[in-house]
C-alpha positions as CSV (number, residue, x, y, z in Angstrom):
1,X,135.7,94.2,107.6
2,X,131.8,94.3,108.2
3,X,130.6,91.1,107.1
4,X,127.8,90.6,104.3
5,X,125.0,89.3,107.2
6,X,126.0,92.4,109.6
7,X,125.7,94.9,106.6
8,X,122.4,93.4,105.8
9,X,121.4,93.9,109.6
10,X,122.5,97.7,109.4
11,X,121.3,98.6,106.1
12,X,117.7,97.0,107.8
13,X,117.8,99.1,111.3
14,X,118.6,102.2,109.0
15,X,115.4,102.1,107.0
16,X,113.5,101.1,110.2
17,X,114.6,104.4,111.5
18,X,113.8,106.5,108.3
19,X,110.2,104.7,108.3
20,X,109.6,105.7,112.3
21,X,110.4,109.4,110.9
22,X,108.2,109.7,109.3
23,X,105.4,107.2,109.9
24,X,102.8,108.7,111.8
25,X,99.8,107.5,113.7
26,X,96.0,107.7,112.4
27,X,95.2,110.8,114.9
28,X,98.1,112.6,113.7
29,X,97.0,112.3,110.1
30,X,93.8,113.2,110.3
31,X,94.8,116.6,111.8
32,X,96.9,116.5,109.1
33,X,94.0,116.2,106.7
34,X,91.7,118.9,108.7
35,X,94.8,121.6,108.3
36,X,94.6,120.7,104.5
37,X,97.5,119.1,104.1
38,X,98.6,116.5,101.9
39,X,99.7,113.3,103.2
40,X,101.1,109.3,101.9
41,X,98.8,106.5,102.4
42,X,100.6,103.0,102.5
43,X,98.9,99.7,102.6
44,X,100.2,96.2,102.8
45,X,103.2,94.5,101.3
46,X,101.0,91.3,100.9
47,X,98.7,93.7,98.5
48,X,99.4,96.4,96.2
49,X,102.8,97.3,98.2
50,X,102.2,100.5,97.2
51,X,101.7,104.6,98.5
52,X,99.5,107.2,97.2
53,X,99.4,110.7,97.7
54,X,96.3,111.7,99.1
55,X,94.3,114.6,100.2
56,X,90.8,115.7,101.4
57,X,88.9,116.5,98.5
58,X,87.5,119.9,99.8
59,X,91.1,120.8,100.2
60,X,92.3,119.7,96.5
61,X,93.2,122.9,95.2
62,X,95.1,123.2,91.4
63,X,98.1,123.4,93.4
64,X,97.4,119.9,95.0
65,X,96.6,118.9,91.9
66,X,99.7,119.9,90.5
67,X,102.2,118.7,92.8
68,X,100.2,115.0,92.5
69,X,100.9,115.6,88.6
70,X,104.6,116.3,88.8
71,X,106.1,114.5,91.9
72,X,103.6,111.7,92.0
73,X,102.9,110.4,88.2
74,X,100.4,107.9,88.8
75,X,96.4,108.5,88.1
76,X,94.6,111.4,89.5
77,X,91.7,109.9,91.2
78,X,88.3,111.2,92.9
79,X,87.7,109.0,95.4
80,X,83.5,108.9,96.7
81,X,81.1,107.0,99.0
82,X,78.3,104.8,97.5
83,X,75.7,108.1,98.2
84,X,77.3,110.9,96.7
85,X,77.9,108.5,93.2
86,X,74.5,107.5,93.8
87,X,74.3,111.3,93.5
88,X,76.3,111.5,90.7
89,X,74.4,109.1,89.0
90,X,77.8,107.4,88.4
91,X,77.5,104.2,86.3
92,X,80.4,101.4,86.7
93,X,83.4,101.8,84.0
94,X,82.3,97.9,83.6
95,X,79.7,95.8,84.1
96,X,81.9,92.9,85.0
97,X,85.0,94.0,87.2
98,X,87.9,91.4,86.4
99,X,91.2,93.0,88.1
100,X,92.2,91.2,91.2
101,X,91.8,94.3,94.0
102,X,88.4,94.9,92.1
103,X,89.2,98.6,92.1
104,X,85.6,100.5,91.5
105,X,86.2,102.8,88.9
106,X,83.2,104.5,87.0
107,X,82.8,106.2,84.2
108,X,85.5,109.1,84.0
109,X,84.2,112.8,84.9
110,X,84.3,116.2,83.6
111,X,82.8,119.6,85.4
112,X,80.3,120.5,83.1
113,X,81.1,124.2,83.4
114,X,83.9,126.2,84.0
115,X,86.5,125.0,82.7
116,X,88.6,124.4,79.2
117,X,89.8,121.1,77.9
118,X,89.9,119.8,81.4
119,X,93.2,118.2,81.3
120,X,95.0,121.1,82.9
121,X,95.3,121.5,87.0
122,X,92.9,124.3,87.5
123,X,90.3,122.4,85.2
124,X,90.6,119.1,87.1
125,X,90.4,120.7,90.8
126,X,87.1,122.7,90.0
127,X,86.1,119.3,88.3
128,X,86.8,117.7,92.1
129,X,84.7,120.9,93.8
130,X,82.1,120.2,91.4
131,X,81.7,117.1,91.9
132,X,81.8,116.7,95.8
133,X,79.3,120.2,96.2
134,X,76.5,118.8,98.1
135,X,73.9,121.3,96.2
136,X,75.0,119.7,92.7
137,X,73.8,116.5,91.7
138,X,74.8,114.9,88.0
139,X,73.3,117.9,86.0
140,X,76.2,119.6,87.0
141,X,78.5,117.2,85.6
142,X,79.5,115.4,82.2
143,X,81.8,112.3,81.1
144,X,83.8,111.6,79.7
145,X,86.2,113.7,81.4
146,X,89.7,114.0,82.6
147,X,88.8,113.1,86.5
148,X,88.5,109.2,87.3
149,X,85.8,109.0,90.3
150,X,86.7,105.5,92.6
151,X,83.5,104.3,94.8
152,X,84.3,103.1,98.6
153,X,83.0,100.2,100.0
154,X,80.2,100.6,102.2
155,X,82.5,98.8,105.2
156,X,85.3,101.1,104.4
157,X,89.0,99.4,105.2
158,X,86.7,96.9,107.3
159,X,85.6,95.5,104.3
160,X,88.3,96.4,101.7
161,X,91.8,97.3,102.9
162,X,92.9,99.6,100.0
163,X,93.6,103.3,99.3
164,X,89.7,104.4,97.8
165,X,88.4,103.4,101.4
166,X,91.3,104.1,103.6
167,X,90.8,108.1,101.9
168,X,87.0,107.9,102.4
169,X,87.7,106.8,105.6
170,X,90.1,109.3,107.2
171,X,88.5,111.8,105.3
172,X,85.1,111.5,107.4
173,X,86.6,110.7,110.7
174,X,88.4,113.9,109.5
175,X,84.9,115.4,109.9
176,X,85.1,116.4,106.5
177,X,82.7,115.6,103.3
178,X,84.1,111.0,102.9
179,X,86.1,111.6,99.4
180,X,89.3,112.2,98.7
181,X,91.7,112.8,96.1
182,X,95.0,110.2,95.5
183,X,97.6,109.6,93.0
184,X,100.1,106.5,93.2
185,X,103.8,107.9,93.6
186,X,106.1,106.6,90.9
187,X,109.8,106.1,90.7
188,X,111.6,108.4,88.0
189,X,112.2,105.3,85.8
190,X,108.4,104.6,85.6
191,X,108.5,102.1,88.2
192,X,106.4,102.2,91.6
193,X,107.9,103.6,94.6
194,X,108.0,100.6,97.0
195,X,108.9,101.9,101.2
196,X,112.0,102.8,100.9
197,X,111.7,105.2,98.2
198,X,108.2,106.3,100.0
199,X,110.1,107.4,103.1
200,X,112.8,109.6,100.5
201,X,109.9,111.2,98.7
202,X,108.2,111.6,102.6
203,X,111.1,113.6,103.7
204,X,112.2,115.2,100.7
205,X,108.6,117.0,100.7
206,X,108.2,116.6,104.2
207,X,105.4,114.8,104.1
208,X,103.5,112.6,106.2
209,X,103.0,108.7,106.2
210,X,100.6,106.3,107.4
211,X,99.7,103.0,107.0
212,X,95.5,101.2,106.1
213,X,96.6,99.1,109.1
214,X,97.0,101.7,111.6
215,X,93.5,103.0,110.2
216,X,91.7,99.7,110.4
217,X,93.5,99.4,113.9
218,X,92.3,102.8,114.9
219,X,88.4,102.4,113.7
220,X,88.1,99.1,115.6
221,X,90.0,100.8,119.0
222,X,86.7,104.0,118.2
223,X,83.9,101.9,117.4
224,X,81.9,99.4,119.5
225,X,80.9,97.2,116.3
226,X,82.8,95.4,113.7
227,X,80.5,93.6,111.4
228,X,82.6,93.3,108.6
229,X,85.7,90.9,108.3
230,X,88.7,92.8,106.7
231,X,90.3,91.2,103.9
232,X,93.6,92.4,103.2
233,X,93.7,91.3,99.3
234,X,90.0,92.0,98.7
C-alpha cells in the first residue's frame, strides 16, 4: 500500500504537471493578448493567491464580457493608466484608501450613450470602448455606472505586483492602448479559485495562464532601468 508521505509526493508532482500545461511564458501571452484572446493572470501565493480573467480592453467584446460574467463571477473591472483617468476625469471611490493591497478603485462608470440600464453584457462592453476611445474624454461618460474603472501604478508590477498593473502592463507591451479588462474566477460554492482549481478552469476553457512574476521578470530582462523596488504585498 502507497504510504500517506508518498501519496502526498504524487498528488504534488501531478499538479506540478497540470500547472506546466498550461502555464505559459510572458511572450507567449502577450501574443495571446494581440490575437484577442482571453487569458488568466495569477500573482503570488504570499498576496491575494488569486487568478483573474483578463483581456485587452480594445478586445472586450459583449461576448468577453459575458463569459467573465458566467464562468468567472467575480467583479468586472476596467483597468486604466494614470493619463487616460486623468482623461476621464476619474475621481478616487475614497479619499482615504484603507484595504491592505490599496486597490485604486474610482468612482464606478457608465457610457453616457448607447446603451440601456447598463447592467447587461452589450451595455457594459460599449461602456469599456467608450471609455478607452482616445477621441472621448469625460463628456462622453457618466457615473455612477455598472463598469468599476481600477488606476495602475505609474511603476506598473515594478511598483505594485497586482492584477490592475500586471493588465496595464501586458496590455502595452502588447502594443495595444495600457487597460484591460479582469474579473476574479470563483469556485461554484462562492469561494475563490486558488491554483489548482485555476489550472481546471485553464484547461477546461483552454485557456492560458501566467504568472505577475514571470511579467516583472520579463520587464526587468527588456528594460535597461529599474527605478522602482517591487513590493510583492503593496
Amino acid at each position: 500500500m502507497q504510504s500517506s508521505r508518498a501519496h502526498e509526493v504524487s498528488v504534488s508532482l501531478q499538479q506540478e504537471a497540470d500547472v506546466a500545461d498550461v502555464l505559459v511564458s510572458t511572450t507567449e501571452l502577450i501574443e495571446d493578448l494581440r490575437a484577442g484572446r482571453m487569458v488568466i493572470l495569477v500573482d503570488d501565493e504570499g498576496r491575494e493567491n488569486e487568478g483573474d480573467l483578463f483581456i485587452a480592453a480594445e478586445m472586450a467584446t459583449p461576448q468577453a464580457i459575458n463569459f467573465m460574467v458566467t464562468y468567472g463571477r467575480g467583479l468586472v473591472c476596467l483597468t486604466l493608466d494614470q493619463a487616460r483617468a486623468d482623461r476621464l476625469q476619474l475621481p478616487m471611490m475614497t479619499a482615504n484608501n484603507e484595504t491592505p493591497l490599496q486597490t485604486a478603485f474610482t468612482v464606478s462608470i457608465e457610457a453616457r450613450t448607447g446603451i440601456t440600464t447598463g447592467i447587461s453584457a452589450f451595455d457594459r462592453a460599449h461602456t469599456i470602448a467608450t471609455a478607452i476611445n482616445p477621441s472621448w474624454g469625460s463628456e462622453a461618460i457618466s457615473s455612477p455606472g455598472h463598469m468599476f474603472p481600477l488606476v495602475a501604478r505609474e511603476g506598473g508590477v515594478f511598483e505594485r505586483a497586482g492584477h490592475t498593473e500586471a493588465s496595464v502592463d501586458l496590455a502595452r507591451l502588447a502594443g495595444m492602448q495600457p487597460s484591460g479588462v479582469i474579473c476574479e474566477i470563483l469556485k461554484e460554492d462562492g469561494s475563490m479559485a486558488r491554483l489548482p482549481e485555476l489550472v481546471a478552469f485553464a484547461r477546461k476553457h483552454s485557456l492560458s495562464v501566467g504568472s505577475i512574476a514571470d511579467l516583472i521578470s520579463y520587464r526587468r530582462s527588456i528594460e535597461t532601468t529599474d527605478p522602482i523596488t517591487t513590493d510583492a504585498n503593496a
